[in-house]
N, C-alpha and C positions, 0 to 999 in steps of 0.2 A: 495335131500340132506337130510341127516338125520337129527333128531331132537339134536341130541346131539352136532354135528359141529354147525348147526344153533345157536346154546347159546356160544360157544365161538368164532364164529365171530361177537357175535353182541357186537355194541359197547356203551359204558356207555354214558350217557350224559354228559358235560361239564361240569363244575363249573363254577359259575359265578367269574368275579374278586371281591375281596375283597380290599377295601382300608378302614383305617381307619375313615374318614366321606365321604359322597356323596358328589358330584355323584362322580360313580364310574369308570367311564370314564376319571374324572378328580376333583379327591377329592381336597374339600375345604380347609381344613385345615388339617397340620398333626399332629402330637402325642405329648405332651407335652415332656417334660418341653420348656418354651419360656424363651429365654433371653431377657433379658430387658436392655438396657444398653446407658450410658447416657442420662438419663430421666431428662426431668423439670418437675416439679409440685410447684404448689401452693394449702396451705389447707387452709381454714379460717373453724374455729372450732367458734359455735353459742350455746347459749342453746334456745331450745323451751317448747313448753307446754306439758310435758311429755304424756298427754292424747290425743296430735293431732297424735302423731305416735305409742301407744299405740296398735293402731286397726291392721297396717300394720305388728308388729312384731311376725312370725311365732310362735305357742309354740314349745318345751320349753323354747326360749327363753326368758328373763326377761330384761325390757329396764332399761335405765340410771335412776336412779328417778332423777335427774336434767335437765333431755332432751336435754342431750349433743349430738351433732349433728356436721356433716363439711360436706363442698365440697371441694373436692378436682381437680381441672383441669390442664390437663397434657399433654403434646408432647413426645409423647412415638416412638424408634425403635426398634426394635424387630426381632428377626428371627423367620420367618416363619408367618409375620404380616404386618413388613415393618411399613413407618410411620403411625401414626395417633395423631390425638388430640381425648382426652378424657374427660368428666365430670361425675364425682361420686356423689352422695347425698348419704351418710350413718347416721348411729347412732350408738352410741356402746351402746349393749348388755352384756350379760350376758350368759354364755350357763354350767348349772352345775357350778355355781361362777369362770367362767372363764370369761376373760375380751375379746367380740370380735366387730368385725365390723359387723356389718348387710347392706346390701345396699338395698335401696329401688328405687335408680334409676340410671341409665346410659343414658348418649348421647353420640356418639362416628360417626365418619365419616369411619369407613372402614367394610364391607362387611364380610372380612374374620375373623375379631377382636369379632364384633358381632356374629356371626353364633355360634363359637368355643365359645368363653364365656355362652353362652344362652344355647348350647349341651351337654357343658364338665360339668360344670360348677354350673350354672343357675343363673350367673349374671343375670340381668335383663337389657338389656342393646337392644337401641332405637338408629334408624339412625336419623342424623342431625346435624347442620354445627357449631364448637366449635372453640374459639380461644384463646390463652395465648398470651398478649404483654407484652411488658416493651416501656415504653416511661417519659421520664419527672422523673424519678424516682419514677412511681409510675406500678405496674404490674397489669394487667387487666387479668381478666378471663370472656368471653361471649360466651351465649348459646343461639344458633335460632332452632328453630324447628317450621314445617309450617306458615312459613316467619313470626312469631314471637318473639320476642325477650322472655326468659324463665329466664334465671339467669344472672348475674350481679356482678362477687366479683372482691376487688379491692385489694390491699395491699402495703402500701408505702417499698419500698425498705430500711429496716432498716439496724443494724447491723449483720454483720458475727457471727454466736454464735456455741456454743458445739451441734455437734447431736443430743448431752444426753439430749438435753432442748424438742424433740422430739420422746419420747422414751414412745411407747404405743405398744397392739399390732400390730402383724402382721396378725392374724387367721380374714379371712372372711368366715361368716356364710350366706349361702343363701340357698332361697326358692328354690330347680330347680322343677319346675311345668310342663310337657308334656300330653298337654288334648288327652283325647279318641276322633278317628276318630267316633266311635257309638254316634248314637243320644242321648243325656242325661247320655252318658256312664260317670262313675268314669275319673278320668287322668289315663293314662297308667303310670306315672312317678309322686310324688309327695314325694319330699326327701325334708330333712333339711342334707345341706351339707357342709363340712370345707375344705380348704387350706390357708395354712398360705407360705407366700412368704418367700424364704430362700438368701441367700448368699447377703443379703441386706447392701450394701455398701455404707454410707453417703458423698459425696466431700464436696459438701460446704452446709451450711444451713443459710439463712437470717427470721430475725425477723422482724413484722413491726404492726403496725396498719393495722387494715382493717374492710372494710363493705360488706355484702351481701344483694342483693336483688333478690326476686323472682315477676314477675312477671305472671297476667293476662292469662290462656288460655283455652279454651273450653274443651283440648283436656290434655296435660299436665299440670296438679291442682299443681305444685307447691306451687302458694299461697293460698292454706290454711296451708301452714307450715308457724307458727308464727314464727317470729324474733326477740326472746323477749331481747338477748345479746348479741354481738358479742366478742369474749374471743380474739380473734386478726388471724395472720397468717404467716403461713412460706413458704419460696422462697428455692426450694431445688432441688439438684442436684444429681442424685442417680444410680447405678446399683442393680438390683435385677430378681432372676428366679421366674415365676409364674412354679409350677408344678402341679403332681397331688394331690389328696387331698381325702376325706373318706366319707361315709356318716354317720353324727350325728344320723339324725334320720330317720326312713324311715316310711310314717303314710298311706300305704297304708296294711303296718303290722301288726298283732293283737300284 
């Protein structure tokens, strides 16, 4: 057979399939935006010592000077997530005198919720067993992580009040961090990155008292974040899309 037939019956190799995250066989998560829709959360907002979280905030961002801080815990369903309970440790920031959230921790119970947040994203976000109750009219938020008990907020079921009393931003600034497979290499990925939650829709919001406590653990140091005030918290009921979002800054660029 000649050389010239032999080239066009040979056949190309295949492409592999493509899905938007791994594995490819049977991708994890798929493509934003996620609807978010009737969500609880509870926030209790605290100030700390502005030099304990100081260390943690990426440049350029510029922290609170009164080390305003919240957790926020929450029972979220979701498309393309399905339920979960979640807990937030943030702080606002500053990014170019814009007012944002910074997160410096997550606990959350689902596989899929974590994966997509940590890829897409780069919440910082950690498996382990989270709970929102109400009982006695008081609402409880608890975090265990290796059979430890980790935080602890409470919040008396107050009054119904205006969303307006609520009214901060919406833009989370994170670190997304992706280390190099090479030995001592750079991160292959190392951005300051923003999305701000859109189509955010208040139903009810409740005011109350409340406390936070962090506890004790070898592994996740919540307590060294001091607890110098507790500013109080709110009981809310909410729809909102998480979509895609930009990157701020990206510092593996000159």
């Amino acid at each position: 057979m000649d050389a010239k037939v032999q080239k066009k019956q040979s056949v190309k190799p295949a492409r592999l399939p493509y899905g938007y995250s791994l594995p490819q066989l049977s991708p994890l998560y798929m493509q934003p935006p996620y609807e978010y829709r009737d969500a609880w959360s509870m926030v209790v907002t605290f100030r700390t010592d502005p030099r304990a979280i100081a260390a943690y905030l990426p440049k350029p961002l510029v922290g609170d000077p009164n080390g305003t801080m919240f957790v926020t815990t929450s029972h979220f369903f979701t498309s393309g997530f399905g339920h979960y309970n979640e807990v937030l440790v943030g702080a606002l920031a500053k990014y170019r005198g814009r007012l944002v959230n910074h997160c410096l921790y997550l606990i959350l119970d689902n596989d899929i919720a974590i994966a997509a947040g940590r890829e897409i994203w780069g919440f910082p976000k950690k498996l382990g067993r989270v709970s929102l109750a109400d009982r006695d009219g008081v609402i409880t938020g608890t975090v265990e992580r290796g059979g430890l008990p980790l935080i602890r907020t409470a919040m008396e079921v107050g009054p119904l009040v205006s969303p307006s009393e609520m009214e901060g931003s919406a833009e989370y600034a994170n670190l997304k961090l992706v280390p190099s497979i090479r030995e001592g290499g750079a991160p292959e990925v190392m951005q300051l990155t923003s999305t701000t939650l859109t189509g955010i829709t208040m139903k009810k919001v409740y005011k109350g008292r409340a406390t936070v406590e962090f506890m004790p653990s070898p592994v996740d140091r919540f307590s060294e974040i001091p607890v110098r005030e507790v500013l109080g918290g709110y009981y809310y009921n909410a729809d909102f899309t998480l979509g895609h979002g930009e990157v701020l800054h990206d510092y593996l660029k000159p």
